[in-house]
Each structure stands twice: as C-alpha cells, then as structure tokens.
Steps between C-alpha positions, in 0.01 A plus 500: 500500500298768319544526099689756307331696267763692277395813289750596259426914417350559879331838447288710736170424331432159356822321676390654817097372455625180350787445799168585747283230357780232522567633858144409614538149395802505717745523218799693570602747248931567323441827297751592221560802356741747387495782781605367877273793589180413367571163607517599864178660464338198412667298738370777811127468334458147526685488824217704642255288316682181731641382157857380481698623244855602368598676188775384280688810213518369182405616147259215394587588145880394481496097539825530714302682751193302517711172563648673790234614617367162487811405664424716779170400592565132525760588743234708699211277475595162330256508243315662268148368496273769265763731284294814361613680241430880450720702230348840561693627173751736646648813333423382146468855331414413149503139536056478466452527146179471285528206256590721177801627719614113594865444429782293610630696774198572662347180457849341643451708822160447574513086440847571749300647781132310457616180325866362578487655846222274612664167279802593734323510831305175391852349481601586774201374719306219345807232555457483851094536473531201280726272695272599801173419289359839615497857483321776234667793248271736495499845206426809492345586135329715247148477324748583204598101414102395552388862273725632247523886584720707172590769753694205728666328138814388674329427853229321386790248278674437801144449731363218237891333527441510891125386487638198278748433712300486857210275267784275395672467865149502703445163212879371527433478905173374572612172616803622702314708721596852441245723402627793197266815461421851431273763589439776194482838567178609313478865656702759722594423789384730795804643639775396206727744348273442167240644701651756710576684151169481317321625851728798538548617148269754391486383150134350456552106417220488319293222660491374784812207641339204680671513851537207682640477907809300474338258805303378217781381308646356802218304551507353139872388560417309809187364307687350226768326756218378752302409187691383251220452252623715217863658371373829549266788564423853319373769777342794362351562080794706420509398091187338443 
C-alpha cells in the first residue's frame, strides 16, 4: 500500500511542488483547502503527472474543520503517514503588523492561524503516528522566528512559538519514531501571491527580493523526512 502524504493549505505553488516531490517517491498525495475548485485543479495536475490524489474542503484554520478533514482522509486512505502543514495566511487585511503596532487582537489572530492551527492538526494526527511508531509532521515557516524582522512584530511572535514548538516535538519523539520539522521561508517564493504583487506593481521595491523556485523548497521538505538529521531548515537569506 503506498503512503499518504497530507498537506493541510494545498496551494498551486509550494503544495503543488511539494505534493510532486512526494509523488516521485511513490507517495500519494490528500490536498486540503478551502475552494473545491482549486482543489480540482490540483487533483487534474498530478493526475497527468501519474500521481494519485484527492482533495478534501476544509478551512485548516477552524479546528472543527481540520478534525474532519482528518476524518475524511482516514476513511479514503487509512492513514496519514507525513501531515504537511501550510497556512498561506488568507484574507488577513491588517492582521501583519510591525512590532510598535503589536496588540492583542492582532497578535490573537495571527498565533490563531500560524500557531494553534498547527497544535490542532498535530492533535489530530500524531496519536495514530505514535501508536504505529511511524510517520512525520512536517511545517511550513518563516525566517521571522529564526531573525526578528520589526516590520513582521506579530508574525515573527507567533513564528518563534511555532519554531519552539516543532524543536520541542522533533526532541519529545525521537525515540518513537516520528520525525517533527520545518522548512523556513527565507525569500519569495517564485510564483506566490507575495510575489505575484511585488513583480507587477510598478512601485520600485527598492532592492532587489531573493526568488527562490518553489521545487527547491519541496526538495528541503522531503530532505528533512528522508533525513531526519535536524528539526529544520532555512531556504533563502531573507533577514540575515
């Protein structure tokens, strides 16, 4: 039976290159996300890449949602065996603010979506990877919680509570055989919606954004669960 790699926040660009790179190992691939639409695209582009794969709707922000979603693809595929988490962020409007602007609110929303989000799907899926004695939780993160940055004050809290977290777990589950880690996002992604804006705007940035091809990143996931010689990995200088 092949495994089941889960990525919670499937997106077009780094879900897509990191579903590909599983795929090759012969992993097959349960995408979640919020829009049935994009998740169908997905699905048709592995398809034609001979990877299997099925999308699942489901707001991986709201812990009801994720634990059906969970739900769901044990009832598809049995397992989990890697769960990859990806919160791209969503609409957050004026959520991103620089660390003189930090307050309650918008630190309470940020540690929701990048924080307590990811404690949720980690509660959902390490039971059965422990009882098992295998599997791997992989992360999405930021160069924020290895580099403080003042324009990312509330991100960069809720990044360093993450980073401490994954550390902690990756230490708490070395003998049990499930691997905990996370890839850092130390420049733009090629492709991303982060991206997409700074390319097309005709405001001058003023330097010049490291770029980075989201196969790349993919590669460093798969690295750190073939690997499993270190909690994590920072791609790109972003910060340094």
């Amino acid at each position: 039976m092949p495994k089941t790699l889960a990525i919670f926040g499937a997106g077009p660009v780094l879900g897509l290159s990191v579903a590909r790179r599983f795929g090759r190992e012969g992993f097959r691939v349960a995408l979640v996300a919020r829009t049935a639409a994009n998740l169908d695209r997905l699905v048709a582009e592995l398809a034609a890449d001979g990877i299997e794969a099925a999308g699942f709707t489901a707001d991986v922000y709201d812990r009801d949602q994720i634990a059906g979603a969970v739900a769901a693809i044990k009832r598809a595929y049995g397992r989990i065996d890697v769960a990859e988490f990806s919160p791209g962020g969503g609409d957050m409007g004026e959520g991103i603010q620089a660390a003189l602007d930090v307050d309650v609110e918008n630190t309470q929303l940020i540690l929701d979506r990048f924080l307590l989000s990811a404690v949720a799907l980690v509660r959902q899926v390490l039971p059965d990877m422990v009882e098992r004695g295998e599997g791997a939780i992989l992360f999405t993160a930021g160069q924020s919680g290895l580099h403080p940055t003042p324009f990312l004050g509330n991100i960069g809290m809720a990044q360093a509570a993450l980073r401490n977290y994954v550390h902690t777990l990756n230490a708490s589950l070395a003998d049990k055989g499930v691997y905990v880690g996370a890839v850092n996002v130390g420049a733009m992604i090629e492709g991303s919606v982060p991206h997409r804006a700074i390319t097309s705007s005709p405001e001058p940035l003023g330097f010049e954004p490291e770029v980075i091809h989201p196969d790349v990143f993919a590669g460093h996931f798969w690295d750190l669960y073939a690997i499993r010689d270190r909690p994590e990995a920072l791609v790109g200088s972003f910060g340094r």
